[in-house]
C-alpha positions in Angstrom: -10.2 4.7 7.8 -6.5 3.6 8.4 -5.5 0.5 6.6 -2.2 -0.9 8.1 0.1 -3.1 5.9 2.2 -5.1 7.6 5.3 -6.4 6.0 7.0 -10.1 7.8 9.6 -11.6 6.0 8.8 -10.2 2.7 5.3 -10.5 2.7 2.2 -8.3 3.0 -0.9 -8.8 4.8 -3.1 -5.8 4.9 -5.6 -5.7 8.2 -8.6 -4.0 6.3 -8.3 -4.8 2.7 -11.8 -3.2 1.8 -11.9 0.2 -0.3 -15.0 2.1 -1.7 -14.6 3.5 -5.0 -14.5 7.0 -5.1 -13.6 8.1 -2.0 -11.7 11.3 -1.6 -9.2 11.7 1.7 -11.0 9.4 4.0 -8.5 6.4 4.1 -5.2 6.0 4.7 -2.0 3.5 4.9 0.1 3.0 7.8 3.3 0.4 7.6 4.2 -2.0 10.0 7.3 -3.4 9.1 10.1 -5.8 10.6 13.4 -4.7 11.2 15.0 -5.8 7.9 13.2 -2.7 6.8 15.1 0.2 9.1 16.9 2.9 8.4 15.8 1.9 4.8 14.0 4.7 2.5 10.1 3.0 1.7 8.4 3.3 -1.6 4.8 1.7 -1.3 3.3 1.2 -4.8 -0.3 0.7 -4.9 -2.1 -0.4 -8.1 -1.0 -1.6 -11.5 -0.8 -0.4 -15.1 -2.8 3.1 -15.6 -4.2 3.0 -11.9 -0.5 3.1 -9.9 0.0 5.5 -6.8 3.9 5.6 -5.8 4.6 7.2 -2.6 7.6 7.5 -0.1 6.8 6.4 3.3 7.5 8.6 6.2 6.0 6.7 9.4 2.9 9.2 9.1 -0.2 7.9 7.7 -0.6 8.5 3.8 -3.7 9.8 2.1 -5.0 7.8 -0.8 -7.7 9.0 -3.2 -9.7 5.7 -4.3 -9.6 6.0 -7.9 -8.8 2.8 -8.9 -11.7 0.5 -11.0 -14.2 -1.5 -9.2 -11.9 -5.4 -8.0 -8.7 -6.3 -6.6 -5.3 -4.2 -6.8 -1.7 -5.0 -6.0 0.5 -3.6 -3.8 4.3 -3.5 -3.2 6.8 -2.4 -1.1 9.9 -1.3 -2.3 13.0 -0.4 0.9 16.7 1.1 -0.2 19.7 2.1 1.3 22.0 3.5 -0.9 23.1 1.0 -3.5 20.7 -1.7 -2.0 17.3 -2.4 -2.7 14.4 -5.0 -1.0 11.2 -5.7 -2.0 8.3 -7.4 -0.8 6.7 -10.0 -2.7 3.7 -8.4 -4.6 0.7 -9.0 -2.9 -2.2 -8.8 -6.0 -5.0 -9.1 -3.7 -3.9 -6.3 -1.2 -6.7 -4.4 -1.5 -10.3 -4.7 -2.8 -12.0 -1.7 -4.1 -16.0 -1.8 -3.9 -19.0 0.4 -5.5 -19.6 3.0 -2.9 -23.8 4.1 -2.6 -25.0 5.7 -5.3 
């Protein structure tokens, strides 16, 4: 499944926040973005602490493996051109990762 993330003004919204745990190569995340973000080089940062994925955005869906614990996990969206950086506001609900069937 695609999840798109779509960045207005600073701020994330993400159209199907629902992940199942332990899923390998089945979803991915596509940006939609506003035009304060192009020409800019996009970092997306999904996770926090031990459980962080960092990954360059290059307008193709990216894979993610769903190893993150069971609850809720950030993300953030980091856009830079050459000296300049902008970041979204951290959205710490982006994404809710559930127990797959066992």
């Amino acid at each position: 499944m695609n999840h798109v993330i779509t960045i207005r003004n600073r701020h994330i919204a993400v159209d199907n926040p629902t992940l199942i745990k332990g899923c390998r190569n089945t979803d991915t995340i596509t940006l939609d973005t506003d035009e304060e973000w192009d020409g800019k080089t996009i970092t997306v940062y999904v996770g926090s602490d031990d459980h962080k994925v960092k990954a360059t955005y290059d307008g193709e869906p990216m894979s993610i493996d769903i190893d993150f614990p069971i609850g809720y996990i950030p993300v953030l969206v980091k856009g830079e051109t050459g000296d300049e950086a902008i970041y979204t506001e951290q959205a710490t609900h982006a994404f809710r990762v559930k127990a797959g069937k066992q």
